[in-house]
Structures are given as structure tokens and as C-alpha cells.
N, C-alpha and C positions, 0 to 999 in steps of 0.2 A: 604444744598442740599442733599437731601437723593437718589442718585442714584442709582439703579441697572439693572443689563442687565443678561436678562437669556435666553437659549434655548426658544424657538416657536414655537409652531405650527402651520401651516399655517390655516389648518381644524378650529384651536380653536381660533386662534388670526388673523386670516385675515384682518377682519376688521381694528383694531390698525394697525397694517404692512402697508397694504393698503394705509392707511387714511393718513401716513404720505411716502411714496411716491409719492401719487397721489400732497400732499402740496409739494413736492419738487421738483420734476423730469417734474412733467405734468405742475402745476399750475406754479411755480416760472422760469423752466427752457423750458419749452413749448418742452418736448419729445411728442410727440403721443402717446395716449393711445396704437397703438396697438404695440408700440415697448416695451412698460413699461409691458403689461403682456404678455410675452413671452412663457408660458405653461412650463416653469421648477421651477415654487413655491411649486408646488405639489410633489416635487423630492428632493426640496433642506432640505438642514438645515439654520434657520432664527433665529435671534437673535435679541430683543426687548431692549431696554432701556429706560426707565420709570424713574423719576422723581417724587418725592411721591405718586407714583403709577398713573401718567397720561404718556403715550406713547409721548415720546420726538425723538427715533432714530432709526431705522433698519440696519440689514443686513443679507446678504443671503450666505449661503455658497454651491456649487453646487458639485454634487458626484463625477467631474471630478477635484478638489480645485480651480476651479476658484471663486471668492468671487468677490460679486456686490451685485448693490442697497443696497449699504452703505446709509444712508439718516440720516441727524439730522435737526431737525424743527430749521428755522432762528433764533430763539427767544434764544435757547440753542448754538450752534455753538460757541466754543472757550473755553467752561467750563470740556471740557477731553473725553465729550461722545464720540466722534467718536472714539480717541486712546481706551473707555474699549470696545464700539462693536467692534474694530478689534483685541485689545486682545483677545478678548473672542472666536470669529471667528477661528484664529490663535491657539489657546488650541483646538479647535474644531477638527480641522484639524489634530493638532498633535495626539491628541487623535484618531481618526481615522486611524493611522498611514498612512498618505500622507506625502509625503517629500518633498515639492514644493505647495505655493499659487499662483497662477496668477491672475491677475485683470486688468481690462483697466481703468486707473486713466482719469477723466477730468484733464488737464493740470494745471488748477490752485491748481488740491490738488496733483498733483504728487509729492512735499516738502512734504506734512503729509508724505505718504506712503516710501517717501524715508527716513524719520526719523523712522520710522518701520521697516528698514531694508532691501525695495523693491528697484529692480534696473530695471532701465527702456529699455526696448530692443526694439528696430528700430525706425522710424519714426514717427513724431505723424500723425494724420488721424482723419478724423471727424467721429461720430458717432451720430446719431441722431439730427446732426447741431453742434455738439461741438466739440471742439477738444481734442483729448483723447492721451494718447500713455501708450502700454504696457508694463506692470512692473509684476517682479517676485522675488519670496522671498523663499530661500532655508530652509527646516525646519530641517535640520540636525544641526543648531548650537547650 
């Protein structure tokens, strides 16, 4: 598996990003389109994961460090993609000098994110019919 995940641009690579949120988030998990484009893609930083060069994963990273629309296609899921787009997210971030990620986990992957170092703060709450609870990750360490 030749994987690699790099910076995005949204202008240049919308499409791939797109195409594989709209297969996860709309299609598989029935979000509404209009919660899914939210008008801060244009603002963020996005991060692509490809697979011999065909688009398998996304993530976004927003100017205030919150990071969402994490996505990997069903087909991929378990083979490390989602751990390099959060690594990769996470170098982002540090790189930008932010000292803190936040992110609202679906409940069933709040285990990924807490094996990444996220710790999960209050109660969980639904978000777009799912149940989510938020988690944060100190970049000082």
C-alpha cells in the first residue's frame, strides 16, 4: 500500500475532499448537505490521503485548531489512514504554533482520538443525529 497524505487545497483539490465526505458523512451517515458545507473550507487547512494516488481520506484543520471532517472511504478504514491524516493535522497545528486541538469525536471513534492523546470534556450531545462528545489534545508535549 503506497500511502501518502499531504497538505490541500481546497481551490485545487475540492473535488477529491468533497467526494470523499459527501461518501461518508452524507451518503453512509445521512449528515445533511447543509451541515456538511459549512462555509469554513475556504479558511481551513485540509489534508488529503491517497492511496496510489486515488483519494481514500480527508481532514480539515480550522484557524481557530479545531480539526473535523476527518473521513476515510469504508473500503480503507483500519489500515493507519486516519492515525497519518491526524498526524499529519497535528504537525500542522504545531507548526502553526497552536497549543491545543479540539475536535467533536462521533462516540464510536472517541478510542481512536483518545489513543492520540485527546481527552474528552463534558457530556456527549448529538450533532447532526449522532452522538458526539468533545475532546482536546494539549500540544505542549
Amino acid at each position: 500500500m503506497n500511502l501518502r497524505v499531504a497538505a490541500a487545497d481546497w481551490a485545487r483539490d475540492r473535488a477529491a475532499l468533497a467526494a470523499i465526505r459527501r461518501a461518508v458523512f452524507i451518503a453512509e451517515q445521512g449528515v445533511p448537505e447543509a451541515l456538511e458545507w459549512d462555509g469554513f473550507d475556504a479558511v481551513s487547512r485540509h489534508f488529503l490521503a491517497t492511496v496510489d494516488g486515488a483519494p481514500v481520506g480527508c481532514a480539515r484543520l480550522l484557524p481557530d485548531g479545531h480539526l473535523g471532517r476527518m473521513a476515510v472511504l469504508p473500503a480503507w478504514r483500519g489500515r493507519g489512514i486516519g492515525r497519518a491524516l491526524l498526524d499529519a493535522a497535528l504537525a500542522a497545528a504545531r507548526g502553526a504554533g497552536m497549543e491545543r486541538v479540539a475536535l467533536s469525536a462521533q462516540t464510536h471513534a472517541a478510542g481512536f482520538y483518545a489513543r492520540a492523546g485527546f481527552v474528552a470534556e463534558g457530556a456527549v450531545y448529538e450533532e447532526a443525529g449522532i452522538p458526539h462528545v468533545a475532546m482536546v489534545r494539549a500540544l505542549t508535549d
